[in-house]
C-alpha distance (Angstrom), angle and dihedral (degrees) to the residues before:
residue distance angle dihedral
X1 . . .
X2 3.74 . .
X3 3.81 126.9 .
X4 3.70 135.0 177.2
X5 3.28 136.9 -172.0
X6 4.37 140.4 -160.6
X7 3.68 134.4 173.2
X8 3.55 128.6 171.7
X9 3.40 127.8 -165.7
X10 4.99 110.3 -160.1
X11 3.42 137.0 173.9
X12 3.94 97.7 28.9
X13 4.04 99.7 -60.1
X14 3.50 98.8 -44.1
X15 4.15 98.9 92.3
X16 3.85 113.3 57.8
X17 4.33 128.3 -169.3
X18 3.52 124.2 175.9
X19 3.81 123.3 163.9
X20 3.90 127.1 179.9
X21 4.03 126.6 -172.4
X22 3.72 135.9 173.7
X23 3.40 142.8 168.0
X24 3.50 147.4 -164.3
X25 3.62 139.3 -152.3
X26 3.94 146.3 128.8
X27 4.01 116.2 -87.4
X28 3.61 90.0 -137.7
X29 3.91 122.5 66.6
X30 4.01 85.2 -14.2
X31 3.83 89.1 178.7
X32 3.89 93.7 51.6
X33 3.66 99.7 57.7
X34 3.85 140.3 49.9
X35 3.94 114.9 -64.0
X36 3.85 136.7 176.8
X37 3.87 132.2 -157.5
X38 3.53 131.3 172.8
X39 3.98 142.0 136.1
X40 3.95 142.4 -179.7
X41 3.81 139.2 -120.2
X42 3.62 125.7 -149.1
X43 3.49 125.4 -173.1
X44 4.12 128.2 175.4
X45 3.56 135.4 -180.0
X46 3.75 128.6 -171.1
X47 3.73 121.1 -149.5
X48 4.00 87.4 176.4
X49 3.73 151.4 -14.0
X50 3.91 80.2 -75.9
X51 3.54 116.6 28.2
X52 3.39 130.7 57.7
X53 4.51 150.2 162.9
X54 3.39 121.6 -116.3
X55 3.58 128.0 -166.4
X56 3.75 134.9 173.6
X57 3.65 137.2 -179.6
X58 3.86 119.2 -165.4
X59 4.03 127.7 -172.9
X60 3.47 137.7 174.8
X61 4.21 140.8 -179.5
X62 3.40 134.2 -167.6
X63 4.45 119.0 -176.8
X64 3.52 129.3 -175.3
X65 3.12 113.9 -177.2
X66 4.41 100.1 175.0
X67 3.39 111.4 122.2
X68 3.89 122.3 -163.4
X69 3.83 114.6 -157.2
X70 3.65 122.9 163.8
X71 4.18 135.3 148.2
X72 3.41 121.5 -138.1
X73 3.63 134.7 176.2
X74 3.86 116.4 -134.8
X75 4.04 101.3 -154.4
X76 3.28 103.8 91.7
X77 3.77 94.5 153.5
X78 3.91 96.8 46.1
X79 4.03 81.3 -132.6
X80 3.70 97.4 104.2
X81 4.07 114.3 54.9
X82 3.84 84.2 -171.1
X83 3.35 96.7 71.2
X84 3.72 89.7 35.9
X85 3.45 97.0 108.3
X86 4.08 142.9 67.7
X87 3.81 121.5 -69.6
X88 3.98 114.4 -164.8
X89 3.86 111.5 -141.0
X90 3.64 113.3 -155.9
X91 3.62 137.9 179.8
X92 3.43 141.1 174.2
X93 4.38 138.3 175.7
X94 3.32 121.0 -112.2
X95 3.61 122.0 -116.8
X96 4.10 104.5 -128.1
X97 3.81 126.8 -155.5
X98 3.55 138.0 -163.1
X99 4.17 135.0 171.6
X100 3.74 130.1 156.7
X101 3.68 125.1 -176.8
X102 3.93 120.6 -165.9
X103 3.96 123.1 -167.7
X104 3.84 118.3 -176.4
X105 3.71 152.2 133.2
X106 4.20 129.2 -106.4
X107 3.79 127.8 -153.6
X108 3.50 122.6 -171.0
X109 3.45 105.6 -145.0
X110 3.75 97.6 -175.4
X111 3.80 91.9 51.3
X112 3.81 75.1 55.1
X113 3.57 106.1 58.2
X114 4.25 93.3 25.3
X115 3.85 88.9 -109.4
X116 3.61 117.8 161.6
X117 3.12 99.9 -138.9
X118 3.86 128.4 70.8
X119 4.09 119.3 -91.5
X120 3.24 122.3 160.3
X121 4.32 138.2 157.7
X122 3.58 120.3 -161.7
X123 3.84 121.5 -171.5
X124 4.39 115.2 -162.0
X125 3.54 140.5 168.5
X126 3.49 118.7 -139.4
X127 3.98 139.7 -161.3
X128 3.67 124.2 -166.8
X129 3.43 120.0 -165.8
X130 4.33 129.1 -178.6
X131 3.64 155.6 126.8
X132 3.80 85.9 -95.4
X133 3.69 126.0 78.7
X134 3.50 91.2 -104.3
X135 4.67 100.9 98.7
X136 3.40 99.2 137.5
X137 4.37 138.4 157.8
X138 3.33 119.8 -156.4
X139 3.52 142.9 162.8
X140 3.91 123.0 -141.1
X141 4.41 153.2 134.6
X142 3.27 146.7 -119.1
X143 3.31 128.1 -150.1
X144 3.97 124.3 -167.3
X145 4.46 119.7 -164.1
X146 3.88 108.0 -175.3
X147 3.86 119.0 -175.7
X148 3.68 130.7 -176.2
X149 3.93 126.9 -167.6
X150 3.41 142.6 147.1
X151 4.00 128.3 -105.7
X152 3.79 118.8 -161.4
X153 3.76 87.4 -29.1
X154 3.67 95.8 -45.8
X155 3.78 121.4 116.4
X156 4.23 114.5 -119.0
X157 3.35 116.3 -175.4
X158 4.07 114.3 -175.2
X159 4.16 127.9 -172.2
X160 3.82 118.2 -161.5
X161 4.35 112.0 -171.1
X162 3.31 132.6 172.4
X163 4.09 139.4 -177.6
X164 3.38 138.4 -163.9
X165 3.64 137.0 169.4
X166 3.92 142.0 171.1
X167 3.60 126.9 -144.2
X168 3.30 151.0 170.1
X169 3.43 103.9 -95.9
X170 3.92 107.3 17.1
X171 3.94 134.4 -2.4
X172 3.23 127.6 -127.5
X173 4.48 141.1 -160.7
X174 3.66 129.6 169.2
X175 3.62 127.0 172.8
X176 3.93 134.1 -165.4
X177 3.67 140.1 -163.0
X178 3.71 131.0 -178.8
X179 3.75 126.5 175.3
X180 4.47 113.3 -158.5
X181 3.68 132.9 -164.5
X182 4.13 97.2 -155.2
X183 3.77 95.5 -166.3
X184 3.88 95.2 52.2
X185 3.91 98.8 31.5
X186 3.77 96.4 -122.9
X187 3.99 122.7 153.9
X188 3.78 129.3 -175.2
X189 3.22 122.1 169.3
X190 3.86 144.8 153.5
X191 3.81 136.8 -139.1
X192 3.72 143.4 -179.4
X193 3.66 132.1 166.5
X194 4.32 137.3 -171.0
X195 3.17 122.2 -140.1
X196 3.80 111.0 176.8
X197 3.33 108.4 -65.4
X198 3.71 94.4 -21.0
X199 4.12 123.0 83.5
X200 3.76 135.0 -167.5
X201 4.11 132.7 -168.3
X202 3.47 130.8 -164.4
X203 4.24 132.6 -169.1
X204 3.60 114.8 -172.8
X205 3.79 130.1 174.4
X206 3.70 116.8 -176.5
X207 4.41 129.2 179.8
X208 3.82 116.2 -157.9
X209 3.68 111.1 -142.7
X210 3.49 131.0 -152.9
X211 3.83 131.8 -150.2
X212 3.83 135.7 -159.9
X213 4.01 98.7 -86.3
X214 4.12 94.7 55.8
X215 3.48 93.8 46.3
X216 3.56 90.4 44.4
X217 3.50 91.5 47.2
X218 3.72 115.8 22.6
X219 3.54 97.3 -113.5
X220 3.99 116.6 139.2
């Protein structure tokens, strides 16, 4: 697999461009067998210290280019003359499609209020477009709750975020929550999402480690 990754950061802090690609296919006879390729765009522009546009562009392939082609002849018995004769069997992949494209506007509510800790509500349409039965439009938030304290001396800091949208042909909510020990690079955190009547949950726990030349030089 091969990924790449931009972002770009103009006009002080207030103009934001990230981009992210990857693709995946086998080394030998690539164009033979099944491949995937796909990437994002994210674009953000801030008004103010509190409001913001986001936009995001999202767009995935999937080939197969296998073919199965065989004839056969069904009259195996000789009894039947019908089937006495040769039936082609062919079969082909599909080519599958995705894209989703996702307008909206962020407020940062703890800018707002000169909290220290991070609060902000986003509100986004959305239009997702495919080969699979999934084109939908919907309209939907996000709303972000991060929260910092200390525990015997050690720093916690914990992120709560959760998403919901309607549409026109299925709703959707997801919600996250991640708990970090700064000092020691730990991460746990917890997801879940609905998507119609499908749902999917996710427990991660991740450890940061550093070697000799960050600690040596400060670089994380």
């Amino acid at each position: 697999m091969v990924f790449d990754d931009f972002a770009l950061m103009l006009n002080g802090d207030k103009l934001y461009f990230g981009a992210a690609g990857f693709a995946d296919f086998a080394l030998t006879d690539g164009k033979d067998k099944p491949y995937t390729m796909g990437g994002n765009l994210k674009t953000s522009i801030k008004f103010t210290e509190i409001m913001r546009l986001d936009a995001s562009h999202t767009e995935l392939f999937a080939r197969d280019p296998r073919r199965f082609l065989q004839t056969v002849n069904l009259d195996f018995t000789k009894f039947d003359p019908a089937l006495d004769r040769d039936f082609v069997i062919d079969a082909r992949g599909d080519d599958r499609h995705f894209r989703r494209d996702r307008v909206g506007v962020g407020i940062d509510i703890g800018r707002a209020l000169e909290q220290a800790d991070s609060f902000t509500v986003d509100f986004f349409v959305e239009r997702v477009r495919g080969t699979d039965d999934l084109p939908n439009d919907a309209l939907g938030a996000t709303i972000v709750k991060g929260i910092s304290f200390e525990v015997g001396g050690v720093p916690v800091r914990t992120e709560v975020s959760g998403t919901g949208s309607v549409g026109t042909e299925y709703n959707s909510v997801a919600g996250r929550v991640s708990f970090e020990l700064p000092n020691q690079g730990v991460v746990l955190s917890a997801s879940g999402k609905n998507l119609g009547d499908a749902a999917s949950y996710l427990i991660e726990l991740r450890k940061r480690f550093q070697d000799k030349f960050e600690k040596e030089h400060g670089v994380k």
